[in-house]
N, C-alpha and C positions, 0 to 999 in steps of 0.2 A: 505357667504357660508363657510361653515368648511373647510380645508383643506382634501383631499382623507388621509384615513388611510393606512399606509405604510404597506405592506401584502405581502408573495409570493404566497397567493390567487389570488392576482389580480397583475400580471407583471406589467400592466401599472405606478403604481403606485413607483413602485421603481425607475422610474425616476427621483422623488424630492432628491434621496439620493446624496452623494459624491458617490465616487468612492469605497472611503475605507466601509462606511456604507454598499454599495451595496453587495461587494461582503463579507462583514461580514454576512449579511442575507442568500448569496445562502449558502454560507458553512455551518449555523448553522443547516438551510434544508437540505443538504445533506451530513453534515460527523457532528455529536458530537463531535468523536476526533480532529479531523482536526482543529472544530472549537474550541477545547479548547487550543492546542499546538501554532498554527499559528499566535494568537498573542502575544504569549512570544517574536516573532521575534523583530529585533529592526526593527523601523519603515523605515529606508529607503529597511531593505529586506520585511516586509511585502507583501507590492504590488503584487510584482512579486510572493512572495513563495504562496498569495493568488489566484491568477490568474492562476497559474501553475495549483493548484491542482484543478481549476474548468476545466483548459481545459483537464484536464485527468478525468474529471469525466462526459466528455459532450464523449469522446471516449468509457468509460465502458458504458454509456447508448445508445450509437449503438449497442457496442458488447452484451449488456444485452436483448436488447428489440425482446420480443418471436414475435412480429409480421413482423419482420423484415426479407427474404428469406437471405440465403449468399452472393449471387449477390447483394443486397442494402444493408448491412453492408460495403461489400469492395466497394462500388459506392461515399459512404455516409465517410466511412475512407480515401476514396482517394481524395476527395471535400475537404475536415476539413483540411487534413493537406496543401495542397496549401492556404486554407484561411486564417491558422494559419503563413506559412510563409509571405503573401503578405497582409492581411488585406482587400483581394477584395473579394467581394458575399458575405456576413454572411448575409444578408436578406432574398437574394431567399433563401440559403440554408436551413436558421431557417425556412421561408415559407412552404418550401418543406417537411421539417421533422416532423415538428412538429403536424402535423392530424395523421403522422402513428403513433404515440406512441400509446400504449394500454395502459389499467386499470392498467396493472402488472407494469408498469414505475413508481415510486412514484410521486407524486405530485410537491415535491420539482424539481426533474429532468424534469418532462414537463416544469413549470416555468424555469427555466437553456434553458432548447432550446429556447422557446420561444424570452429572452432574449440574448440569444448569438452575437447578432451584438454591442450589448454593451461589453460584455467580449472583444470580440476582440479587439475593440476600445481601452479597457485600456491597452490591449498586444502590442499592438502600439506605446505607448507612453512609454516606455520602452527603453532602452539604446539597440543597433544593438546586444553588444553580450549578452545580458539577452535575447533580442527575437530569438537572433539563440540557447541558451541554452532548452527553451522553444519549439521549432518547432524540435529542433531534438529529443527529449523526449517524444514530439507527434507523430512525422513519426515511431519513433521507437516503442511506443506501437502499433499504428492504424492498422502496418504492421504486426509486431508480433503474436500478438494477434488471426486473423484469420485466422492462420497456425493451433493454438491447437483448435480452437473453429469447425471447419470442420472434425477432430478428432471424431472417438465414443471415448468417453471418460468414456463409463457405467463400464468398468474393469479395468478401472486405466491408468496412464501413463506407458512406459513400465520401462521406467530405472530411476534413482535418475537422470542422465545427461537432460532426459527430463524436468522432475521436474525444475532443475535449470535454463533448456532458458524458462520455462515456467514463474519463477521468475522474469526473466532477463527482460522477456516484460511486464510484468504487475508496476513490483515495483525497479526492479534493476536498469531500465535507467532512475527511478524518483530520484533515489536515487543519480546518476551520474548528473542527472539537480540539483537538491538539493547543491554538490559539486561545482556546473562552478558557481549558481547564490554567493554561502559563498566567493568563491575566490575570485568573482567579486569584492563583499561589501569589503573586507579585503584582502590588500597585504600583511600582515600578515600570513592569513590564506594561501592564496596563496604560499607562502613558502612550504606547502606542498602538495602543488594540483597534483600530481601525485599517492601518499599515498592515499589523502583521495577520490581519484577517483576509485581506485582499491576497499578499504575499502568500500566503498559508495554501492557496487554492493550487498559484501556479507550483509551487514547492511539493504536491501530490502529486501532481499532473507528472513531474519533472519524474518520480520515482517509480512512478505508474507507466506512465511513455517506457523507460529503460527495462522496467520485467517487462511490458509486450512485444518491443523489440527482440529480446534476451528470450521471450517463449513463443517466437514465430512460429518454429517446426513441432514444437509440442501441443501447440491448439491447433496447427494442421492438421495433427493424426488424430483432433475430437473434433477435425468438420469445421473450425472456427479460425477468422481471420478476424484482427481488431486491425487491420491497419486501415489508413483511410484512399479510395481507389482516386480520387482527387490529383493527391500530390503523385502517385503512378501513371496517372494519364498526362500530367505534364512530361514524364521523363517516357512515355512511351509503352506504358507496361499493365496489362489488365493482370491485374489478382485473381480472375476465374482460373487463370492458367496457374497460376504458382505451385508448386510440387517442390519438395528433398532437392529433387533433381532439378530443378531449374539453374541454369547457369546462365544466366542475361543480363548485359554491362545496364539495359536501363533500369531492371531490379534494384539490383545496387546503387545505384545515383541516386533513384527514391528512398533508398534506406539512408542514405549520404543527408537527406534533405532533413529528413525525420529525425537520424542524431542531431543535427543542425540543430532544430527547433527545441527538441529534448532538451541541450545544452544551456538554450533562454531562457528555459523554465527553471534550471539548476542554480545559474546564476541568481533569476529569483531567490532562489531556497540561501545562497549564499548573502543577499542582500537583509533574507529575513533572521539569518543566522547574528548576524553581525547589529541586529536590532536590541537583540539578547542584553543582560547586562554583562560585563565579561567579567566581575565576580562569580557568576552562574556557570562555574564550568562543565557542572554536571549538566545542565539543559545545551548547553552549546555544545559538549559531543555527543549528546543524545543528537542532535542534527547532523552535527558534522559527519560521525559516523555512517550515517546513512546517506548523506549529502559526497560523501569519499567511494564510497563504494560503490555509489551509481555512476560517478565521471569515469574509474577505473573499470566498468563493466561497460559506460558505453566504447570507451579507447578500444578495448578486445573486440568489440562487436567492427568497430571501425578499421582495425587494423585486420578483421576476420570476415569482410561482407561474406564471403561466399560458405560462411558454414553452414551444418546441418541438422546440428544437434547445440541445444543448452548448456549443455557438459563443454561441447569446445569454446564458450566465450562467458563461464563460469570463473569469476576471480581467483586466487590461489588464498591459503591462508594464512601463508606470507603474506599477503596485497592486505588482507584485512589486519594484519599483525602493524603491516608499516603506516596507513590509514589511520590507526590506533597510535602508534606514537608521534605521526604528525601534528596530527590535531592535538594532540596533549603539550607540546613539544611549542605549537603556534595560536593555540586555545584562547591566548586571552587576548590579541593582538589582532586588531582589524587591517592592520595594515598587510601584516605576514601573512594572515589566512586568504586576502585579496589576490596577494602576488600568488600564493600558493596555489588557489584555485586557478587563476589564470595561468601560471606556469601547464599545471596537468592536465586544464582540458581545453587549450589551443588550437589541439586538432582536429577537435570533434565540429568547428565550424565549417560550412563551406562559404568559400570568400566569393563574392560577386555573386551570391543567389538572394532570392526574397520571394516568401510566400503571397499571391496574388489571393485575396479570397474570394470566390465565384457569383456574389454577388456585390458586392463595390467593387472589385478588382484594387481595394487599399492595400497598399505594400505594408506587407508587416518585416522590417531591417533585423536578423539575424546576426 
């Protein structure tokens, strides 16, 4: 008899894999990017940096799934992270969860529940402070999370301040795990783990900020606006009204403002790049990589305010192909990857603005 074809069609079947195999499968089902960055890592961080980003993507498919009431998200958030620190229940749990998924869950993310008493398993096997880096990054989104999602959210956030804890729980404390697992692998890098734990926060935010830009009109058609009504109301412009259809130059000026800021956060992510050690090429285009694709996704958003769809300010694969040999190309050089950055996203600033925050009015310089 042939062996079963390895599929995340069919969960069972991914039991013949390694570990590493396994969770190279969920990730390529459920992130592209992910799956293309993750293993630049060197192989003793792969593991964990793989495993991390599934257990943060088994938290977005509670927080995502429309069939799901509030009371069984936070039931379901509060389960996952006890299992994620102790490694006990991920059976009933996956048992439990895994019938209410609906149609709208992708397929890769059913398989992922399904599967989950295995993720865990490898989260297990992990060194005590890689799984407490891991389970705090988990508590912290799980918790976070259904603070904004209990929110109406149809008119916006109210302040940039929102915006930011909103960052903070989705991608800023992956970004802070990201940091505890780098220092872990390297006392080298360790050397700066205060910096790049600070750094680490705005370096989410920066890639966080570029998808919610980048998915304006796609969380429009689910009722949802994460922009903040703050920096709209300076240029003129209330978020209840925003529609496809909106055509309004102060729209766009707010969006102008928001690439701005986005940008300070990259540069971040750029400052925390170059902290790396530059023998570490593979952790340096594990950022860079992601760090290139968001300057070049915020350009399109900026050269494109008035679109309407994700697809029109979606990178090409060329942009990710040339992204990829720059940084390989300028990878080890702090000085080239400075100019670099600075060359390609010069325009995403606006000159002569400055965010005032509504309760000091302290200028924060862009």
């Amino acid at each position: 008899m042939s062996e079963t074809q390895i599929s995340l069609d069919n969960p069972k079947s991914l039991s013949q894999c390694s570990d590493d195999e396994f969770q190279a499968l969920l990730l390529e089902g459920v992130s592209r990017t992910f799956a293309l960055t993750i293993p630049q890592l060197p192989e003793k961080l792969y593991g964990a940096v793989a495993n991390a980003y599934l257990l943060c993507r088994i938290v977005d498919t509670i927080e995502d799934e429309v069939s799901l009431s509030p009371e069984q998200k936070k039931y379901f958030c509060s389960e996952f992270i006890q299992i994620v620190k102790t490694g006990i229940n991920s059976e009933p749990f996956a048992v439990e969860l895994a019938p209410l998924l609906s149609a709208q869950t992708i397929p890769a993310e059913h398989t992922l529940i399904h599967v989950l008493p295995r993720v865990i398993q490898i989260t297990h096997k992990f060194d005590p402070d890689q799984i407490e880096a891991l389970a705090t990054c988990v508590e912290t989104m799980a918790e976070g999370m259904p603070i904004f999602q209990a929110q109406d959210l149809h008119g916006g956030l109210e302040t940039l301040a929102d915006m930011d804890r909103y960052c903070y729980y989705v991608a800023g404390c992956v970004g802070e795990m990201l940091a505890k697992l780098f220092c872990h692998y390297s006392p080298e890098i360790a050397q700066h783990k205060e910096e790049l734990l600070t750094l680490s926060v705005s370096f989410g935010q920066g890639l966080q900020m570029t998808n919610i830009l980048k998915d304006i009109w796609d969380d429009a058609g689910r009722g949802v606006c994460w922009l903040p009504q703050d920096i709209f109301t300076e240029t003129g412009f209330d978020l209840k009204k925003l529609t496809p259809e909106t055509n309004d130059e102060s729209f766009r000026k707010g969006l102008e403002h928001l690439i701005s800021i986005a940008h300070g956060h990259l540069h971040n992510a750029l400052k925390y790049t170059l902290l790396l050690p530059s023998h570490e090429t593979g952790l340096r285009n594990f950022c860079l990589w992601a760090l290139g694709m968001a300057v070049l996704t915020l350009k399109k958003i900026k050269q494109n305010l008035d679109f309407t769809d994700s697809d029109q300010v979606k990178i090409t694969r060329n942009s990710v192909k040339a992204t990829i040999l720059a940084t390989r190309l300028t990878g080890r050089s702090n000085t080239m990857l400075t100019l670099l950055f600075n060359l390609t996203s010069r325009e995403l600033k606006t000159p002569d603005w400055t965010y005032s925050t509504p309760s000091s009015k302290a200028k924060i310089k862009l």
